[in-house]
Backbone as ProteinMPNN parsed JSONL, in Angstrom:
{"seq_chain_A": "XXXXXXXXXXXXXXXXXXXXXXXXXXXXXXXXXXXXXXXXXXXXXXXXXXXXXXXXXXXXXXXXXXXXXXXXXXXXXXXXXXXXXXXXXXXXXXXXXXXXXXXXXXXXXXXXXX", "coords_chain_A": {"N_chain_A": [[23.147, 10.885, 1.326], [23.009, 9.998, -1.894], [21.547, 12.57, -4.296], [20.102, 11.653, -6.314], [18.78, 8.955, -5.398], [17.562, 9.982, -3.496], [15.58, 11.376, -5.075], [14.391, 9.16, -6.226], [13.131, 7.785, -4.502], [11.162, 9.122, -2.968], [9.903, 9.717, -5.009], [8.994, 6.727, -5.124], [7.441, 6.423, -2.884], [5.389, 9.167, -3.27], [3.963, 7.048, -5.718], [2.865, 4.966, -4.138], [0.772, 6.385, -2.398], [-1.381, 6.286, -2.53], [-4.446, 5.038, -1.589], [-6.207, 2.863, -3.263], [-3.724, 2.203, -4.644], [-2.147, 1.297, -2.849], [-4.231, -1.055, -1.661], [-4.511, -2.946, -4.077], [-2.02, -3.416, -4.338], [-1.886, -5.16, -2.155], [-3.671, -7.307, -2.905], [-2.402, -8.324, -4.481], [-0.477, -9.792, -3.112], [-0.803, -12.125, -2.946], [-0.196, -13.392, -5.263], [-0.382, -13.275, -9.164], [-2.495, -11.574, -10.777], [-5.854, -10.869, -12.966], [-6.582, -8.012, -14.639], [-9.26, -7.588, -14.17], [-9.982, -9.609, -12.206], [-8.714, -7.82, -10.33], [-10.517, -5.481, -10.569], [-12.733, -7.011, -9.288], [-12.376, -7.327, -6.586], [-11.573, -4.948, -5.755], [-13.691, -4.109, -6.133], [-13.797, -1.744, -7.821], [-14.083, -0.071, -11.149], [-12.674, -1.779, -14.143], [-11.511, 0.093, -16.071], [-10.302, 2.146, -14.291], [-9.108, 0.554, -12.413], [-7.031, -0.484, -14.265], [-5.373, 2.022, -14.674], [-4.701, 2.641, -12.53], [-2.885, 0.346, -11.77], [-1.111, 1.146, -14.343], [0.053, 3.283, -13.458], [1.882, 1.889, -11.0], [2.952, 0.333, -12.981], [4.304, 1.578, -14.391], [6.35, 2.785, -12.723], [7.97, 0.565, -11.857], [6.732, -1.02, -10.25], [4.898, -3.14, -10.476], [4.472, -6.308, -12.484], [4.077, -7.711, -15.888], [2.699, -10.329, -17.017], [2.224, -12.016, -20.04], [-0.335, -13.965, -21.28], [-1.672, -15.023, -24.131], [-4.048, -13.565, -25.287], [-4.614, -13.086, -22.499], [-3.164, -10.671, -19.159], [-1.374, -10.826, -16.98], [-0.728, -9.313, -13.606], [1.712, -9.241, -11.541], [3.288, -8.439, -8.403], [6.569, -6.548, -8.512], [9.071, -6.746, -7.206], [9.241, -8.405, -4.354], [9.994, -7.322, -1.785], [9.313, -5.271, -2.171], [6.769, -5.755, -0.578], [7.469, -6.404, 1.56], [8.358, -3.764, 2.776], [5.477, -2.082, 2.546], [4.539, -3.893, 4.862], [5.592, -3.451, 6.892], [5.811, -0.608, 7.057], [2.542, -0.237, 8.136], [2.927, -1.863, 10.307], [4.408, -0.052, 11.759], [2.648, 1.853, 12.204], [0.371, 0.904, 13.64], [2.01, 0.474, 15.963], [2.26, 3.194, 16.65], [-0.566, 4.133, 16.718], [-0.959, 2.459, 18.737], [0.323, 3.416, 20.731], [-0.736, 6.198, 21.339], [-3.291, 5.36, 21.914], [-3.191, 4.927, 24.428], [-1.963, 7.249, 25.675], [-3.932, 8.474, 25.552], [-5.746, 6.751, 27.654], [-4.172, 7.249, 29.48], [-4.452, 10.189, 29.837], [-7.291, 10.617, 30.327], [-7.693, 8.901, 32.986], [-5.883, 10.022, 34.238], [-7.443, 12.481, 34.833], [-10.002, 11.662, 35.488], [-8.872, 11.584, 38.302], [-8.015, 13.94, 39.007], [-10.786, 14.925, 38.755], [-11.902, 14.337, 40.884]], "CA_chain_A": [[22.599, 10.049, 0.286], [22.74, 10.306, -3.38], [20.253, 13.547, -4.669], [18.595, 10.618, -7.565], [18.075, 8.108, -5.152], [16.325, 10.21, -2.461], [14.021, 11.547, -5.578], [13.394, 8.35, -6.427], [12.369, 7.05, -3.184], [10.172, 10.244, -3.349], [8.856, 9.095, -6.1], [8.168, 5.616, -5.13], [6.673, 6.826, -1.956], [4.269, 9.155, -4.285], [2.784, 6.418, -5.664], [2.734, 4.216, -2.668], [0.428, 7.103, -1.124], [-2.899, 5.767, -2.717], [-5.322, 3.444, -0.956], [-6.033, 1.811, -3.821], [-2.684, 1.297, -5.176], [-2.026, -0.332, -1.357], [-5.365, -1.892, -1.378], [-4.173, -3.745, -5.076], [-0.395, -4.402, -3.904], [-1.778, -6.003, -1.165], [-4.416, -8.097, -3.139], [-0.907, -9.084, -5.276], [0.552, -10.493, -2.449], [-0.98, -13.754, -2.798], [-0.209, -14.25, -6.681], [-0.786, -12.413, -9.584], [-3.681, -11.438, -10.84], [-5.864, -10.113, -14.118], [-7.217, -6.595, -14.16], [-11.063, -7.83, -13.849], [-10.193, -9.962, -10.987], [-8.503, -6.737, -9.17], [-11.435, -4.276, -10.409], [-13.921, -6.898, -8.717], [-12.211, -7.759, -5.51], [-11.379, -3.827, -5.46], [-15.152, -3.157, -5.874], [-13.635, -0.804, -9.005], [-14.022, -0.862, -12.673], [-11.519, -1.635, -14.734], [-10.718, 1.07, -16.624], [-10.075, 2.733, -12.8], [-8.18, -0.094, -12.089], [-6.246, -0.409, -14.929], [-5.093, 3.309, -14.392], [-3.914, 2.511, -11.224], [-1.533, -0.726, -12.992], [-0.426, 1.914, -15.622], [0.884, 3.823, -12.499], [2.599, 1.316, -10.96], [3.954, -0.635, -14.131], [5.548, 2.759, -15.262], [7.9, 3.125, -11.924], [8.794, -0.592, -11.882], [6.34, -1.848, -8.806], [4.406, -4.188, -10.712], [5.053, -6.245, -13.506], [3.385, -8.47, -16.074], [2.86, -11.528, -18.169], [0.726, -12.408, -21.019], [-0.917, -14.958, -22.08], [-2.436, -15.027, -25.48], [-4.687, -11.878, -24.74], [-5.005, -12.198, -20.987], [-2.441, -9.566, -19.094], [-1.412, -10.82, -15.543], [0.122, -8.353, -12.798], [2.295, -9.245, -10.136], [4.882, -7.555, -7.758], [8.062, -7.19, -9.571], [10.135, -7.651, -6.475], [8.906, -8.726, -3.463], [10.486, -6.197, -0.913], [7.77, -3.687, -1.43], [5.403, -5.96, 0.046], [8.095, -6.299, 3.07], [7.912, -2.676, 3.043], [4.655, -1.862, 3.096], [3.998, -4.25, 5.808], [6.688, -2.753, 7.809], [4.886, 0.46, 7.41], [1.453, -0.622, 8.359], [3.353, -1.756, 11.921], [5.257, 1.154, 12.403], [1.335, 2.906, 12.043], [-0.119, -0.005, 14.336], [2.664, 0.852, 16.699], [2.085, 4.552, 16.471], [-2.047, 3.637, 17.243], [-1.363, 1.664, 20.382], [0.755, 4.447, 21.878], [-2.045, 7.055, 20.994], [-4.157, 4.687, 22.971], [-2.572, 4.51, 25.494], [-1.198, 8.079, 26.194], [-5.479, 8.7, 25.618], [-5.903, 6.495, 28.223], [-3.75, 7.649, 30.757], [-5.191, 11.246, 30.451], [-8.534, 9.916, 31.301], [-7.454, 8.565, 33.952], [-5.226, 11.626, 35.299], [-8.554, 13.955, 34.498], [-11.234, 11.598, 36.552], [-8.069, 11.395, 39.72], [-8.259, 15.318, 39.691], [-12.325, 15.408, 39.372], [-12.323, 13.529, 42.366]], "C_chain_A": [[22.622, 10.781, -1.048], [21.252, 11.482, -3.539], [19.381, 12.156, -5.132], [18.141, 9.715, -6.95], [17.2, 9.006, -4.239], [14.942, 10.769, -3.618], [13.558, 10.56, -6.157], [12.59, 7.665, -5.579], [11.365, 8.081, -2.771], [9.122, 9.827, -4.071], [8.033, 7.878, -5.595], [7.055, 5.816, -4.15], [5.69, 7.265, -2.158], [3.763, 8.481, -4.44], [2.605, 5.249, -5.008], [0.965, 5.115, -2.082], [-1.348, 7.209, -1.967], [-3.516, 4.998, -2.098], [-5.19, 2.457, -1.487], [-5.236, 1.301, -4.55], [-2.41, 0.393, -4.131], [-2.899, -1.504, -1.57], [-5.07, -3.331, -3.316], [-2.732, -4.362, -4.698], [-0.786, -5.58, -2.967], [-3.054, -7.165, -1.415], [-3.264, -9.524, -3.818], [0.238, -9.496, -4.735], [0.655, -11.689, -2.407], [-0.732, -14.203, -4.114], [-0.369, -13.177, -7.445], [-1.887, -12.45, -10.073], [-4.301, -10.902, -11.994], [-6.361, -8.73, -13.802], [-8.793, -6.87, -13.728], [-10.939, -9.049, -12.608], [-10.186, -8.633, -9.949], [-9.687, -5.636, -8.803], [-12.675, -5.634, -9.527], [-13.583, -7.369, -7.196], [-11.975, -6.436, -4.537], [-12.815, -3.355, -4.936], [-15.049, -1.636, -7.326], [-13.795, -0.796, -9.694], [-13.035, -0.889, -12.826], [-10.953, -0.992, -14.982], [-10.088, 1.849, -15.126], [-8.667, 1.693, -12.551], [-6.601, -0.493, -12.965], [-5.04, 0.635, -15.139], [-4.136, 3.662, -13.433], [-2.554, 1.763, -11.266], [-0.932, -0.015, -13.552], [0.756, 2.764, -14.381], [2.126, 2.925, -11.737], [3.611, 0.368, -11.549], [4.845, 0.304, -14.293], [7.002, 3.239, -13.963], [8.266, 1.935, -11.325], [8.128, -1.222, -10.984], [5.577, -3.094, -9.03], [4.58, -4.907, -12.509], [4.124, -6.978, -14.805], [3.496, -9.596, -16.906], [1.577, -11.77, -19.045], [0.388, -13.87, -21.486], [-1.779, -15.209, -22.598], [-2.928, -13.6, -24.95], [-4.539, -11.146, -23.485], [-3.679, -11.692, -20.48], [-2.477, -10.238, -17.538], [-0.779, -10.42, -15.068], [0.744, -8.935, -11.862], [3.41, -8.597, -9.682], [5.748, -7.964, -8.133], [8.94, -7.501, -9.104], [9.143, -7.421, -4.441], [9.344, -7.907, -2.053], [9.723, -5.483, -0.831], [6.84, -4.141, -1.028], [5.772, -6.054, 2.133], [7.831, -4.193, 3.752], [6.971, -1.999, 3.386], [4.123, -2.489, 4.336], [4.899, -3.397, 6.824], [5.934, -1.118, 8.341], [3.659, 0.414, 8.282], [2.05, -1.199, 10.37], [3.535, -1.232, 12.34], [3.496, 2.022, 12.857], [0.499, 2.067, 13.024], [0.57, 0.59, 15.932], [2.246, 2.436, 17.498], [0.312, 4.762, 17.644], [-2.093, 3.277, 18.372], [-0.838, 2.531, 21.368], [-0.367, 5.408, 22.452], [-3.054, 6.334, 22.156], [-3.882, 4.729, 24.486], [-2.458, 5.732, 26.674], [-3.141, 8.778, 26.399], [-6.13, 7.966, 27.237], [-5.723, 6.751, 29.601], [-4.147, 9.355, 31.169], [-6.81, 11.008, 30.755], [-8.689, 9.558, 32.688], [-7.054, 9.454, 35.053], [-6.751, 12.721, 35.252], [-9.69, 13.438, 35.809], [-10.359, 11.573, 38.065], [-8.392, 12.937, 39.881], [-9.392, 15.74, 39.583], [-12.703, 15.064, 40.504], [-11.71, 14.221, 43.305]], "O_chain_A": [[22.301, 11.957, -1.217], [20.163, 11.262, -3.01], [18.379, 11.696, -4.586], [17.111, 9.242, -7.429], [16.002, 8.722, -4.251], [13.746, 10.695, -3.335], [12.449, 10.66, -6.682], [11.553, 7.065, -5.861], [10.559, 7.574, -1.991], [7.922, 9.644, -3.865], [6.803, 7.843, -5.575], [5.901, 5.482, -4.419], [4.711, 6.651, -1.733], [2.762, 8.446, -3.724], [1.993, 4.42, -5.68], [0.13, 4.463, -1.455], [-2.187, 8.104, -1.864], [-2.941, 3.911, -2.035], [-4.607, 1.442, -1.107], [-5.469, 0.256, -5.158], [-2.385, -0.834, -4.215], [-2.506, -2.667, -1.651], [-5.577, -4.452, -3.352], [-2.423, -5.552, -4.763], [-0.23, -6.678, -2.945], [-3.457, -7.843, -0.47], [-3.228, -10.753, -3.758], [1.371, -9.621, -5.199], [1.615, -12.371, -2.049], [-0.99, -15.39, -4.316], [-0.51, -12.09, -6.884], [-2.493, -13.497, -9.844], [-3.45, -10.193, -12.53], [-6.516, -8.409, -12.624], [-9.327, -6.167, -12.87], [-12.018, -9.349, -12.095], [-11.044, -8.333, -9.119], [-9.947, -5.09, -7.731], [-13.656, -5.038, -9.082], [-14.54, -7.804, -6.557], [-12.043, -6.416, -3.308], [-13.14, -2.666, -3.969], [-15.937, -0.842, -7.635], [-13.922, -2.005, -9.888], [-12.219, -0.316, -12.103], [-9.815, -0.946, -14.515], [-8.894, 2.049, -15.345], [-7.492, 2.059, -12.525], [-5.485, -0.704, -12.49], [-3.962, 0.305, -15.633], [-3.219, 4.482, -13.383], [-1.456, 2.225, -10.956], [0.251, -0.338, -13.451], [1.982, 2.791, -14.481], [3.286, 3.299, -11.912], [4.601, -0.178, -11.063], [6.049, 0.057, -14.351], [8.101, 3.757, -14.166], [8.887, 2.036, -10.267], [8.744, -2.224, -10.619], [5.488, -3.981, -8.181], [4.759, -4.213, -13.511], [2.977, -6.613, -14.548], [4.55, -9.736, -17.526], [0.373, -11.722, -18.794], [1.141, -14.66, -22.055], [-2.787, -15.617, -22.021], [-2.27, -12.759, -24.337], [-4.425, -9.966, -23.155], [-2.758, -12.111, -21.181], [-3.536, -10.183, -16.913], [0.332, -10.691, -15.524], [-0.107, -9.253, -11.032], [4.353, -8.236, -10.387], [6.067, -9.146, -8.257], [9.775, -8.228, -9.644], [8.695, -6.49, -3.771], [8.554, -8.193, -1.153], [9.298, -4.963, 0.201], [5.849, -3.419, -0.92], [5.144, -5.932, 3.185], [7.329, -3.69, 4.757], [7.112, -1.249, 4.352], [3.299, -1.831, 4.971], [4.296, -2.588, 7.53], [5.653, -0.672, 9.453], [3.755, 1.116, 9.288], [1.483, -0.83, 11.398], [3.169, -1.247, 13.515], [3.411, 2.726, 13.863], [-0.426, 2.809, 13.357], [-0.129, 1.028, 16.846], [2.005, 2.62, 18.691], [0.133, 5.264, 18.753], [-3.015, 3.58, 19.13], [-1.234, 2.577, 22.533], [-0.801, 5.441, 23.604], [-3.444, 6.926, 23.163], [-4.611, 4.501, 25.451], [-2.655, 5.625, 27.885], [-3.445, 9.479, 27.365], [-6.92, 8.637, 27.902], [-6.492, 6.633, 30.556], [-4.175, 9.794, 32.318], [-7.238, 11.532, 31.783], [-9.639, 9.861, 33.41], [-7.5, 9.651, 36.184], [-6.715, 13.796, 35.85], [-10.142, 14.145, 36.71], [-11.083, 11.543, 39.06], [-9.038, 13.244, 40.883], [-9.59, 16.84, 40.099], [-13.727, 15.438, 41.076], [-11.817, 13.89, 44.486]]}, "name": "protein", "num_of_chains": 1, "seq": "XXXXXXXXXXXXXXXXXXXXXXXXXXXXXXXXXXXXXXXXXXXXXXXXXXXXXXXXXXXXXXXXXXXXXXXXXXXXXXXXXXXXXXXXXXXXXXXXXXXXXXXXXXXXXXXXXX"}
C-alpha cells in the first residue's frame, strides 16, 4: 500500500479512537444535528463539544451547513458510519468468543475438582 494512504488511515483511525467522537458520529447517524443538540444528548457542553466537531471537520469526517447563524453537522460520507459499525461487530464478535472460551474453562476446572 501507498506510505500516504496508510498515514492517513492512521490518521483517521486517531481520531476515530475517542468515545466521544464515536458517541457524536453515532448520534449523526440519524441526521444532522446543531452543536447544542449534540452537547445535550452527549451530556457535554458545548464548547467540549464543539472541540470535538473542530476535530473531525478538519480531517474531512463531518461536514456542515448553515443557516443564517445556526451551524448544522452531518457525516460527510456515509461509509464511516458503515465502518464503525463493522467495527463494533468485529468487537461483539471478539466478546462472544471471550465468553465462551471463559466458559468452557469453568467448566474444564469444576470436571477436574470433581
Amino acid at each position: 500500500m501507498d506510505r500516504l494512504l496508510l498515514q492517513r488511515h492512521a490518521e483517521l483511525c486517531q481520531t476515530l479512537a475517542s468515545p466521544v467522537r464515536l458517541d457524536i458520529l453515532n448520534l449523526l447517524r440519524e441526521g444532522e444535528r446543531r452543536v447544542n443538540e449534540l452537547a445535550e444528548q452527549t451530556g457535554l457542553n458545548q464548547a467540549n463539544v464543539s472541540q470535538h466537531l473542530a476535530v473531525l471537520r478538519n480531517k474531512g469526517i463531518v461536514t456542515t451547513r448553515r443557516e443564517g447563524t445556526t451551524v448544522y453537522y452531518r457525516v460527510a460520507n456515509p461509509k464511516i458510519i458503515r465502518a464503525c459499525d463493522l467495527i463494533r461487530q468485529v468487537l461483539a464478535e471478539q466478546a462472544d468468543e471471550h465468553i465462551e472460551i471463559a466458559r468452557a474453562a469453568r467448566g474444564a476446572a469444576r470436571r477436574k475438582a470433581t
